[in-house]
VEXKOL-544341 format. One record per residue (C-alpha): x, y, z; residue in one letter. Coordinates in steps of 0.2 Angstrom, whole numbers, padded with zeros to 4 digits, always signed. Layout:
BEGIN
XYZA;...
***
This chain:
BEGIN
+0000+0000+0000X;+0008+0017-0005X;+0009+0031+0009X;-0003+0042+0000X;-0015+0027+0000X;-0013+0023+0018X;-0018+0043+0022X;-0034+0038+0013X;-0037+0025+0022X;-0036+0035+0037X;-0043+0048+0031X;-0061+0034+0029X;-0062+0036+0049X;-0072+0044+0058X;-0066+0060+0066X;-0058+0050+0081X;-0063+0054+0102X;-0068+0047+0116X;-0090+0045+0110X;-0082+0043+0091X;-0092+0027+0083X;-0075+0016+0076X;-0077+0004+0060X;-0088-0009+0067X;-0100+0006+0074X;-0095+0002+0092X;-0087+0015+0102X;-0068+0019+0101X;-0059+0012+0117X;-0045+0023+0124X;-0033+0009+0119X;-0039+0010+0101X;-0037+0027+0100X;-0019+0029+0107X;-0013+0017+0095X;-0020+0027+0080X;-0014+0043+0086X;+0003+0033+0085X;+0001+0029+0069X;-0003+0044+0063X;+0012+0054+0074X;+0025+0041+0067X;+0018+0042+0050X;+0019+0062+0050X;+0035+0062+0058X;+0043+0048+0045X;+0035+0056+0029X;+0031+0072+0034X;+0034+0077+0014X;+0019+0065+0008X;+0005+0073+0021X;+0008+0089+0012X;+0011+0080-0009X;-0005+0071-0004X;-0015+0086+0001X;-0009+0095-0015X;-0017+0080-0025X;-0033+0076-0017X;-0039+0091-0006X;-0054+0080+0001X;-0038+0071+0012X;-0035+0088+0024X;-0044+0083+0037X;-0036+0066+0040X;-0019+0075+0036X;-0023+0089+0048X;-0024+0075+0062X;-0006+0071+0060X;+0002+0090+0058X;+0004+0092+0076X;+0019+0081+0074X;+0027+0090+0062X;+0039+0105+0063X;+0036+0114+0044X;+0027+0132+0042X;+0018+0125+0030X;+0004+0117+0043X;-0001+0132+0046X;-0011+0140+0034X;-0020+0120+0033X;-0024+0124+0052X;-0029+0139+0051X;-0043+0133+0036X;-0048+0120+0048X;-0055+0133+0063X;-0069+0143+0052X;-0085+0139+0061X;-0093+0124+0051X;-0077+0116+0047X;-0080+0100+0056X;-0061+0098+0061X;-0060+0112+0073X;-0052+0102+0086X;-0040+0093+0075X;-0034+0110+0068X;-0034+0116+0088X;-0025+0103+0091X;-0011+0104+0077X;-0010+0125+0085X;-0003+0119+0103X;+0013+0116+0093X;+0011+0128+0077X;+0001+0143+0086X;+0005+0158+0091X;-0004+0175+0096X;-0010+0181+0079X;-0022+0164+0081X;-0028+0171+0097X;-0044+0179+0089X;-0052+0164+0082X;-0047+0152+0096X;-0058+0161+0105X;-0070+0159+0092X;-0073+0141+0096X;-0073+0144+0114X;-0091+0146+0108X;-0090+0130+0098X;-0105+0112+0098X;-0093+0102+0102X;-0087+0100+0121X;-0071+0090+0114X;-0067+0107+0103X;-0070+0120+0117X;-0060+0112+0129X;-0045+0109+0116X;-0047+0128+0113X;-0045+0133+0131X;-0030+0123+0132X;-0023+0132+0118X;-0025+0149+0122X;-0016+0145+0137X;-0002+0139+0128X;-0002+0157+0116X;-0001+0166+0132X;-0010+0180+0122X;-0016+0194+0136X;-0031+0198+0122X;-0037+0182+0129X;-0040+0186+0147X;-0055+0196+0145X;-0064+0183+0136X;-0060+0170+0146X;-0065+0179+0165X;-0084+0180+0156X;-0083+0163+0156X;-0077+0160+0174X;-0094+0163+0180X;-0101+0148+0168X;-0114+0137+0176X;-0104+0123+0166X;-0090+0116+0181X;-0079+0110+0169X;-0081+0126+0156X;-0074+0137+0173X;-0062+0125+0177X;-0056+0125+0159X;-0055+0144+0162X;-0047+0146+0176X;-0032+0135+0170X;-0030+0144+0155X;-0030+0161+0166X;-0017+0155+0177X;-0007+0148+0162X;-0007+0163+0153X;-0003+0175+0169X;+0013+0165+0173X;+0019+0167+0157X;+0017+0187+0158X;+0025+0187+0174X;+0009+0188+0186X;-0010+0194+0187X;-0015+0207+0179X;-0027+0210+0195X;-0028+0200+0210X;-0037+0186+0206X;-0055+0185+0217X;-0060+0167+0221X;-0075+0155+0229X;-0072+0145+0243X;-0081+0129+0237X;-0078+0120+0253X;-0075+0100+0255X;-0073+0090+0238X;-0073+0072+0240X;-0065+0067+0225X;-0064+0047+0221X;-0058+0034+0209X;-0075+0033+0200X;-0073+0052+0195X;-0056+0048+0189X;-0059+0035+0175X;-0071+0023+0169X;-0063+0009+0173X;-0070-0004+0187X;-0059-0007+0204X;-0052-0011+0214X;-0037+0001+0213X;-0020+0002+0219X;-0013+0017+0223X;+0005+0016+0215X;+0014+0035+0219X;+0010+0052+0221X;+0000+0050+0234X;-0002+0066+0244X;-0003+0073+0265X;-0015+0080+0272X;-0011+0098+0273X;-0003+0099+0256X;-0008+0115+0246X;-0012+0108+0227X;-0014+0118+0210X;-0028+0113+0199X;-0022+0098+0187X;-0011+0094+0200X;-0006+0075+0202X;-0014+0068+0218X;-0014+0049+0216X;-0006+0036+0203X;-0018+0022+0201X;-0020+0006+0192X;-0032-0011+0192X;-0030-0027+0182X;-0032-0018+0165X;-0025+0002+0166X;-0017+0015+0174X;-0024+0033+0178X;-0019+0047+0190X;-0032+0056+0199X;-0029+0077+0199X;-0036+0090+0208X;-0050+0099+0198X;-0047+0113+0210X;-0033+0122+0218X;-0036+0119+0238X;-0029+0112+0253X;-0031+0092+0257X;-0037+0089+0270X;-0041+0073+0271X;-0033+0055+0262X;-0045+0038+0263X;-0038+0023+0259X;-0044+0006+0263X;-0031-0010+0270X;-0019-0012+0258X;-0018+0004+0248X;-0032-0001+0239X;-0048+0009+0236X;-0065+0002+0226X;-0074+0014+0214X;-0086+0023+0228X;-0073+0025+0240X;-0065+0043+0244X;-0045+0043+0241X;-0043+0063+0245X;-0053+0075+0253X;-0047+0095+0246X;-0056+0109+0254X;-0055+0119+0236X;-0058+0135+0230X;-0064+0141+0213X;-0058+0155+0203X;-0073+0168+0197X;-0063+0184+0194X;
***
């Protein structure tokens, strides 16, 4: 099979994430869907030259190819990126995706664009870029959204926020925050996996101050690994773990006594 043949191939999948339908029309397990990302990083990283000769070809291949461009360094991903964010494109996240590596802050305006986007996949990809541009344009539109009803939209928010403040050397105000008061925060919230789990590393004291995204816990069962992080800056205040450092999917491992971010 010839490179540009194996592109169309993968370019016959559906837009691959965690609800998307695979070949047999049954949902794409995580395991499935890291080894075609591989596939496609080692295939853009080998041949980078053919992603670009086959989307000079055939047009109707970009989207599969736009997949891949986030591992390759050539300034000529860019202006395929930037076609992928119009509204309506339909590879939104793939081309957000592609501009954590290839961005920078003249793409600040229309990432914030899909901060408005459907999908949940593409907004969330979209706060984490404009954290990674570090633009100071996108502050404003992100503290509107800091006040979302949606947890996970503020959360999303208030990472970017603090992302882009470090990188300009602090707030531009003194941030104002929520105390939210005890979250319980257990294995079943940290993957869909059943337990028991086994708590590897990283496990943390109570009275430990976290950041939001911070690693809490390592954990694994008989089938995967996941790490459980704080959603939330906050304090611990409390770590429950049954007899042999083992915890079931109902159980409470850490207790953080969190505050959330709203100006």
């Amino acid at each position: 099979m010839s490179l540009r043949r194996l592109i169309g191939a993968l370019a016959g999948r559906a837009d691959l994430g965690w609800d998307a339908p695979g070949a047999q029309g049954e949902r794409c397990g995580r395991e499935e869907f890291e080894r075609l990302d591989q596939l496609e990083g080692l295939l853009a990283r080998t041949f980078p030259e053919t992603l670009f000769d086959a989307v000079a070809h055939d047009p109707t291949l970009e989207p599969a190819v736009m997949r891949m461009l986030k591992s390759v360094e050539d300034p000529r991903a860019v202006p395929i990126l930037e076609r992928g964010l119009h509204p309506g494109s339909g590879v939104r996240w793939s081309a957000l995706c592609g501009l954590a590596v290839h961005g920078t802050a003249a793409h600040t305006e229309a990432v914030v664009d899909c901060l408005d986007d459907a999908s949940e996949l593409t907004r969330s990809e979209a706060f984490d870029v404009l954290g990674r541009l570090g633009d100071v344009r996108a502050i404003g539109p992100l503290l509107r959204r800091l006040s979302a009803d949606d947890g996970h939209t503020a959360r999303r928010a208030s990472e970017a926020l603090d992302r882009i403040e470090r990188r300009i050397g602090g707030p531009l105000a003194p941030p104002v925050w929520l105390e939210m008061g005890p979250q319980e925060l257990t294995t079943g919230g940290a993957a869909p996996f059943g337990g028991p789990w086994r708590v590897m590393e990283g496990l943390v004291e109570r009275g430990r101050t976290v950041r939001d995204g911070e690693l809490l816990a390592a954990l694994e069962n008989d089938y995967v690994s996941t790490e459980l992080t704080a959603p939330w800056p906050g304090t611990v205040t409390d770590v429950r773990i049954s007899v042999g450092n083992e915890v079931s999917d109902d159980v409470v491992a850490v207790v953080l006594q969190a505050r959330r971010r709203i100006g």
